[in-house]
VMD Tcl script that draws the C-alpha trace (Angstrom):
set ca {
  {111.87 107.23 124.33}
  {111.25 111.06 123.55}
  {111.02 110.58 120.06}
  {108.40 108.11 120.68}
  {106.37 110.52 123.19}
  {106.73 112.99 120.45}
  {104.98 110.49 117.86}
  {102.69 109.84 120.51}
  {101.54 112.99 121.50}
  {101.05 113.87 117.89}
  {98.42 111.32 117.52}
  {96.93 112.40 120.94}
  {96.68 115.61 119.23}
  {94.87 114.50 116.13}
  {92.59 112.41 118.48}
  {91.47 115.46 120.78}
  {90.42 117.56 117.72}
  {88.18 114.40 116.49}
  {85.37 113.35 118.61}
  {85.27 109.96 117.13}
  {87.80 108.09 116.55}
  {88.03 105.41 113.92}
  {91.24 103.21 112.08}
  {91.44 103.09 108.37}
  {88.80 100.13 108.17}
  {85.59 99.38 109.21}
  {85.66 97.76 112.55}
  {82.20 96.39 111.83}
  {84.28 94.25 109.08}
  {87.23 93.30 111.23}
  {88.47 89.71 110.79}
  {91.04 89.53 113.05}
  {91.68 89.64 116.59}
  {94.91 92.02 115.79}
  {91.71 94.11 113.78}
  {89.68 93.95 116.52}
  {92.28 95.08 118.94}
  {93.48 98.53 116.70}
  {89.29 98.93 116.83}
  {89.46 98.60 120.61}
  {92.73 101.15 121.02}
  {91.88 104.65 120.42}
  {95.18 105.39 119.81}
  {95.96 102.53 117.62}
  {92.96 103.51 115.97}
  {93.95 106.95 115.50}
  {97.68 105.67 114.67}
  {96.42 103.09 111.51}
  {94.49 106.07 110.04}
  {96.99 108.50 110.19}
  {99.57 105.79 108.68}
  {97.11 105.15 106.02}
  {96.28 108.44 105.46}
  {99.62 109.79 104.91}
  {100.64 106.51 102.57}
  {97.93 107.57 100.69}
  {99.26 110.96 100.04}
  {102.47 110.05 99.38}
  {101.87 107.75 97.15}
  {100.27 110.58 95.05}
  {103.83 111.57 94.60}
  {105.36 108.36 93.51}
  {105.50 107.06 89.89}
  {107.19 104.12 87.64}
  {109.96 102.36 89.64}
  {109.44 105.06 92.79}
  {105.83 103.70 93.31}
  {106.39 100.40 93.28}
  {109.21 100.58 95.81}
  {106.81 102.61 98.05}
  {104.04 100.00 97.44}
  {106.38 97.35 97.98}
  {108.03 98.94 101.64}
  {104.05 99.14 102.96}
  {103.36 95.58 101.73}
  {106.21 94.78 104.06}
  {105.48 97.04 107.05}
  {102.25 95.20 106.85}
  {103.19 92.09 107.32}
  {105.63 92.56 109.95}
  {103.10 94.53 112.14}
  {100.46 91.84 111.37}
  {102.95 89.96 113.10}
  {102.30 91.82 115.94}
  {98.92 89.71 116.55}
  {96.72 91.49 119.59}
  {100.42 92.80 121.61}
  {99.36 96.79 121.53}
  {103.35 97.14 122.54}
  {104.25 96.06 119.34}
  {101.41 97.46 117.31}
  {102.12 100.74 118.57}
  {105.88 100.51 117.82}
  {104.62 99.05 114.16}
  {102.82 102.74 113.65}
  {105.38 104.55 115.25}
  {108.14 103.04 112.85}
  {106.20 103.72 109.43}
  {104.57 106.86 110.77}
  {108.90 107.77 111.04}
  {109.71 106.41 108.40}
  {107.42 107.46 105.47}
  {107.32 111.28 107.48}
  {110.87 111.95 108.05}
  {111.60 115.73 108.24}
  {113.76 116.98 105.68}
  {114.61 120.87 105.07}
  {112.37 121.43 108.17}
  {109.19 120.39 106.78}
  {107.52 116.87 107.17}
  {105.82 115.27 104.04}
  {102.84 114.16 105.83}
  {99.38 115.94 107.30}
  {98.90 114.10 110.39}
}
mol new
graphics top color blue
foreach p $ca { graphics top sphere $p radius 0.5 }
foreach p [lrange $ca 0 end-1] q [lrange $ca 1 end] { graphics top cylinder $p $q radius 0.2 }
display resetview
């Protein structure tokens, strides 16, 4: 439960230092209701951007093989949180589990910005 306040609080974080706040998409474009509901959830919102955000830049570091692995693990993350449909419970723990994943910690120092 701690480590998940701590995930948590660093997306509150990221959200007070922006005044709007706004997912990885354009919520005028949404398609789906499980769209529609990170659009409606600030801090889903601010969760799918920082996810996406941080893929982004990691990818950056990934070639050949490594890449496609990487490319491959978010293709599957997606899915499963998709599964997720409107439940913010289980969109939340969806972010929570790639933001931990891709960012793990290692000498100290986290790979990711945000």
């Amino acid at each position: 439960m701690s480590k998940k306040i701590s995930v948590l609080a660093l997306f509150a974080v990221v959200t007070a230092s922006q005044a709007k706040y706004a997912p990885s998409f354009d919520c005028a474009k949404a398609s789906s209701d499980m769209e529609r509901t990170i659009c409606a959830n600030e801090q889903l919102a601010v969760a799918d951007a920082s996810v996406a955000a941080n893929y982004r830049q990691l990818l950056q570091y990934r070639t050949g093989k490594d890449a496609k692995v990487f490319k491959d693990e978010q293709r599957a993350w997606l899915k499963r949180r998709n599964q997720c449909g409107t439940n913010v419970a289980c969109l939340s723990d969806a972010y929570e589990f790639r933001y931990s994943e891709m960012c793990t910690v290692t000498s100290g120092v986290s790979p990711c910005t945000n």
